[in-house]
N, C-alpha and C positions, 0 to 999 in steps of 0.2 A: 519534374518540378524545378520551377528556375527562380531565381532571386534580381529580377534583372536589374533593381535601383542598387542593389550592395556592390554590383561592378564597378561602382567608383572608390570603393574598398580594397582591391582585388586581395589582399591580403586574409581580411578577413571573408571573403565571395569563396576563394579558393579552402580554404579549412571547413566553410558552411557546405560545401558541394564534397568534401570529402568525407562528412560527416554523411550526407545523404548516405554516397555510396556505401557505408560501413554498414549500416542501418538497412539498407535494400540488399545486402551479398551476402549479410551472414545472420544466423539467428538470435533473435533478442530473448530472451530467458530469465532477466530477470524479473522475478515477480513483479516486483512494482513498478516495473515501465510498463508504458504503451507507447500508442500511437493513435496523437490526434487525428479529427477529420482534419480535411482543408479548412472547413468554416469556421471550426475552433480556432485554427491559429490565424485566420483572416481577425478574425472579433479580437484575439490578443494582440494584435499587433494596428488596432485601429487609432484614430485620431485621442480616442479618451486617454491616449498615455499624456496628454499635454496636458491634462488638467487637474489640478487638484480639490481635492474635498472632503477636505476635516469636517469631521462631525458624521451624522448621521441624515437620512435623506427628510428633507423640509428643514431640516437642524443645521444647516451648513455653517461655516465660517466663514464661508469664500461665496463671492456671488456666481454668477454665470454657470450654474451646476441643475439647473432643469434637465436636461437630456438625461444625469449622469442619476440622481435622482429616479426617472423613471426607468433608467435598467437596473438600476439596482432594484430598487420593490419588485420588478420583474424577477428577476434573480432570485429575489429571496421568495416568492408564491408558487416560482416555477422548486424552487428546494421543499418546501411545506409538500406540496402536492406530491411529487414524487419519493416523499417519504414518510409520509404522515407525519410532521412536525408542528408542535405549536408554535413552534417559535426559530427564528433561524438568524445567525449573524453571517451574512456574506465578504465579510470584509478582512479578514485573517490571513495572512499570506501565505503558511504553509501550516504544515501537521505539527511542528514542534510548539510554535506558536501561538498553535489552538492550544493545544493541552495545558501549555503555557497561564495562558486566558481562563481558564475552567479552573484552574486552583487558585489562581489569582484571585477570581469571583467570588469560589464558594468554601475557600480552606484561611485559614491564617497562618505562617510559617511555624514549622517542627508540628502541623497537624500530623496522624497517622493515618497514611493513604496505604491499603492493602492493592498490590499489582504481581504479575507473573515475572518472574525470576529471570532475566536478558539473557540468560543462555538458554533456557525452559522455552523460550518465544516472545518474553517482552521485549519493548522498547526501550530505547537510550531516555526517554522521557516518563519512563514508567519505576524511575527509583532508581537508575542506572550512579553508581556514588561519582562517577567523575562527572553527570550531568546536573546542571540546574536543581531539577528536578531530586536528586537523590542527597544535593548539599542544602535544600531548603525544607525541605518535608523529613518527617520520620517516614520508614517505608517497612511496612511488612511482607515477605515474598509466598508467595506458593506456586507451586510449578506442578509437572507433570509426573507421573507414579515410573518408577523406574522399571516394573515390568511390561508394562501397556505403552508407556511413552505418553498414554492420555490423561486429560484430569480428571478427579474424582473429587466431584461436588461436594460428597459426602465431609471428605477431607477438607475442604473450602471453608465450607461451613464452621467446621469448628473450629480452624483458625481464625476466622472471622468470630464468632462468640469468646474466644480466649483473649484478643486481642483490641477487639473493640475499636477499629481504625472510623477514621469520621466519611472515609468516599471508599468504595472499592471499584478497581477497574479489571473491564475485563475487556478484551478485544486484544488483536497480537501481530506480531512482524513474522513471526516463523513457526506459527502452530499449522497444521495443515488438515484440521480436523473441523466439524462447527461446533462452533461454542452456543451453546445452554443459555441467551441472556436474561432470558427470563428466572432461570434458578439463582444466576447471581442477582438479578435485580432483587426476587423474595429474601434472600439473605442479607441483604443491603436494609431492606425494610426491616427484617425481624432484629436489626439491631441499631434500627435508626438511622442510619448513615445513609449517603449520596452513591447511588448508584452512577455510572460513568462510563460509557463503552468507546472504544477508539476504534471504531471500523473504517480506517483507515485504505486497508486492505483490501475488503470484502466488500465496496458500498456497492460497487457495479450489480454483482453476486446477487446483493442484497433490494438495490433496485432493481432489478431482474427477476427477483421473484428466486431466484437459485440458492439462498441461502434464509435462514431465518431471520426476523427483524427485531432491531431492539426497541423500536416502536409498536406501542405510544405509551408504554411503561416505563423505560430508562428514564431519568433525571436527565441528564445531559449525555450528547454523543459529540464524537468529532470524526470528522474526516478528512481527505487531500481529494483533490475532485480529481488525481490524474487515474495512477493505477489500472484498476476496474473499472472505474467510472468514464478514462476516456476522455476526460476536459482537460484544462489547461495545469500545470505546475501553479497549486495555490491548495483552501482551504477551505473548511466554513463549520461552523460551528452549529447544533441543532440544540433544541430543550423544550422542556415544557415553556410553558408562559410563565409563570411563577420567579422565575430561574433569566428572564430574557433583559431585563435591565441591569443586571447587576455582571452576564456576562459581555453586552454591550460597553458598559463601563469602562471592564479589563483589558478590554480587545483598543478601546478610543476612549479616554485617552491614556488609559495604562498604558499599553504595548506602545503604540504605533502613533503615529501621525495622519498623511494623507491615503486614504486607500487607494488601492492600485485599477481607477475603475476601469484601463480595459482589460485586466485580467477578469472584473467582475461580468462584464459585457461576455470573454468567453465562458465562463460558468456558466451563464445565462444560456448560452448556448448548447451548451452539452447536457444542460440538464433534459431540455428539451428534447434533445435525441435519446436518452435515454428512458423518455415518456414512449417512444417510440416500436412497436409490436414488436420489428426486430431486435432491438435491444434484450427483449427476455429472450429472443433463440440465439442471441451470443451469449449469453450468459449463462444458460445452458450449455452452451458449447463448449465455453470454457472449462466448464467440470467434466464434462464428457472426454475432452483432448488432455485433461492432467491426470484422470483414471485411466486410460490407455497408454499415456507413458508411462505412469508408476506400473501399470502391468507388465508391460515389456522392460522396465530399469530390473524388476523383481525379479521375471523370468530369466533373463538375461545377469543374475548371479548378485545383482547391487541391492544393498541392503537400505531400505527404507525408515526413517524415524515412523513411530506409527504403525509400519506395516503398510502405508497406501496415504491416501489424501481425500477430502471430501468438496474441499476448495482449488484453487487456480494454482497451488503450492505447495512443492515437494518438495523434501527437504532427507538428502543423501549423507548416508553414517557413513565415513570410510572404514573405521575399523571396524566395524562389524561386516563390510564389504569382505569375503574373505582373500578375493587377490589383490585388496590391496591391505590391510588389516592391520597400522601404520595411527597414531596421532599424529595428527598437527599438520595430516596433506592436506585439507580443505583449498587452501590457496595453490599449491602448486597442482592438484586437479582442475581449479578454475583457468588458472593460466596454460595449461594445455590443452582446453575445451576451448578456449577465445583460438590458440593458436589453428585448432579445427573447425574456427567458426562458429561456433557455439556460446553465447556469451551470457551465462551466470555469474553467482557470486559466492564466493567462500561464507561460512557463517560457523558459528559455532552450533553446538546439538546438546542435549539435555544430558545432563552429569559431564559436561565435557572437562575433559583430561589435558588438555591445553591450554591455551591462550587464544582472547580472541582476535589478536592478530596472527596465529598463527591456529585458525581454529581447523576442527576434523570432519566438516561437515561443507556442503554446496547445496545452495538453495536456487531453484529454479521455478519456473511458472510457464502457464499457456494464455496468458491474456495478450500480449503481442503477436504471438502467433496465429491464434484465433479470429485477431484484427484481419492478417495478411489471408483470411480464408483458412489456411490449414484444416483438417479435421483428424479424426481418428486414424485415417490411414499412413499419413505424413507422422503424426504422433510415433508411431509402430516404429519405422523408421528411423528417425531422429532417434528414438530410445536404444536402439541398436547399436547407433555411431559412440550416442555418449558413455555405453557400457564399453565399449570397443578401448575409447580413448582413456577411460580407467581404470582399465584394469594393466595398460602399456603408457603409461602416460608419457618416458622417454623415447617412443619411437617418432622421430619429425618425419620419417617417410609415410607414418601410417595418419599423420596430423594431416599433411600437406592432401594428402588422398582425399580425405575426409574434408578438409575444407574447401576442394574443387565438387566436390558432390553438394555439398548444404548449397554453394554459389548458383549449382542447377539448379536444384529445389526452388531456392529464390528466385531465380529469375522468373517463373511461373506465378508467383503470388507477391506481386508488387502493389504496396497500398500507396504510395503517390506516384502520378505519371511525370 
């Protein structure tokens, strides 16, 4: 892949070409990266960045917006279709944004929004106190059972009847199990309130047919089309019909101003692939290549939140790891896994005992790799190297080793030429 117009940049041509190479030599593992097709970032990077258009499609502010118009409604029939949605806003720029939009919509501030606990697996926009989010809502937490590491509906429940919040959300950043939306949506119901799922994560998954949907019962969902999905860096918002003027509203002209319609053109894009037969055998796939490494991390002595994964995401306890059995390495494990090639991310873990910049856990994923081809067998592998580098995580002779090994692997499974 070459960039030939940026060569009269060369400043920036040269950091975009080294970029590639990071990306092609060493393993990508964080959950919520992928890697686009070619097409998707053809369509993001097309002429529609020159134009603007406030308002909504036939609704403009600005004239000369015909073309822009019909990718957008494309966009938004090719999102209905591929998730059974009544109602869809393509115009959100990213997942905080969305979430953003959805209380905006249907909360009034110091509402009580019930979500899962940021260490447990929420999000920084799920009640997080130094976020938006956590300083405009009242927020009630529930998280996972501290012998299972899973939740227990049961227990949901009755925070929710005790508590009486007016939306509950469920959907997560580091849970690695599937989530039930349909038991929180009936809870939601038996107590009135706005159901709300942020499958942010999981939409690929979830378009795929590989995870459960929270369609066509949820009230509102939101997602990021990159992740699992595979599209470009952005958003979009789903709902009933009921629910679809009032989150249009928040999105234009609460949030935002002009949408971004060639990021909209790429969504359009990628939704479409992911209509696509193979799409359900990656998506598959992906669950398949994160149960093969959570077998071989477990076999191989590394201790698991959970026990295992049922999604694209795993998620590593170090102190219950017994060589390494330590608070607070989650980061200094991740910086010797990038030094062997391997590129996850630190995170915190449920009851965690530290800090989350200096949390005890590493979260990793198989949707990038899956992208590059990979399967089961490569999984095996890789799970070996990443047990190898923590349980020694000072050795640079055994990093340097390991990261000429992943460079071979890669060169064999290159997703752009």
């Amino acid at each position: 892949m070459d960039y030939p117009n940026l060569k009269s940049d060369k400043v920036v041509y040269d950091i975009t070409m080294n970029e590639l190479e990071r990306q092609q030599t060493t393993l990508q593992m964080i959950p919520s990266e992928n890697f686009t097709s070619k097409a998707v970032m053809e369509a993001q990077g097309n002429i529609m960045t020159n134009k603007y258009s406030e308002g909504y499609p036939n609704k403009r502010y600005y004239q000369g917006n015909k073309y822009e118009d019909e990718v957008e409604l494309l966009a938004i029939e090719r999102a209905k279709k591929l998730f059974g949605a009544e109602y869809v806003n393509v115009q959100t720029n990213s997942g905080s944004p969305a979430n953003m939009a959805v209380y905006f919509a249907l909360l009034n501030p110091g509402d009580k929004i019930m979500g899962m606990n940021l260490n447990h697996g929420g999000h920084l926009t799920h009640g997080c106190p130094v976020n938006f989010s956590g300083k405009m809502y009242d927020w009630v937490e529930y998280g996972v059972e501290k012998d299972t590491e899973l939740l227990d509906m049961k227990k949901i429940r009755e925070i929710a009847l005790r508590e009486k919040p007016k939306m509950i959300l469920s959907g997560y950043t580091a849970y690695p199990r599937i989530v039930d939306f349909k038991a929180f949506y009936d809870i939601a119901k038996e107590i009135g309130a706005y159901s709300m799922v942020d499958m942010a994560h999981i939409a690929g998954l979830i378009a795929g047919g590989a995870h459960p949907s929270p369609f066509p019962f949820t009230d509102v969902v939101t997602t990021t089309t990159h992740k699992t999905l595979r599209g470009p860096r952005s958003a979009i918002i789903l709902c009933k019909e009921e629910f679809g003027k009032a989150i249009d509203k928040a999105v234009f002209p609460g949030l935002q101003g002009g949408p971004h319609m060639h990021t909209i053109a790429a969504k359009a894009v990628a939704f479409r692939e992911a209509m696509q037969p193979e799409f359900k055998e990656y998506a598959a796939q992906v669950i398949a290549n994160a149960k093969a490494l959570a077998k071989t991390l477990m076999d191989n002595g590394i201790k698991l939140v959970s026990d295992g994964t049922d999604t694209h995401l795993i998620l590593i306890d170090l102190i219950k790891t017994e060589a390494v059995g330590k608070k607070g390495l989650g980061r200094k494990g991740a910086v010797a896994l990038e030094d062997a090639g391997i590129v996850c991310n630190c995170n915190t873990i449920p009851f965690e005992p530290s800090s989350p910049f200096k949390p005890s856990g590493i979260r990793m994923g198989t949707p990038s790799l899956t992208t590059m081809g990979m399967k089961e067998k490569e999984m095996e592998q890789i799970g070996v190297w990443i047990a190898k580098v923590l349980k020694d995580m000072d050795n640079d002779k055994l990093k340097q080793e390991i990261a000429q090994q992943v460079k071979t692997l890669c060169s064999g499974f290159k997703v752009y030429d």
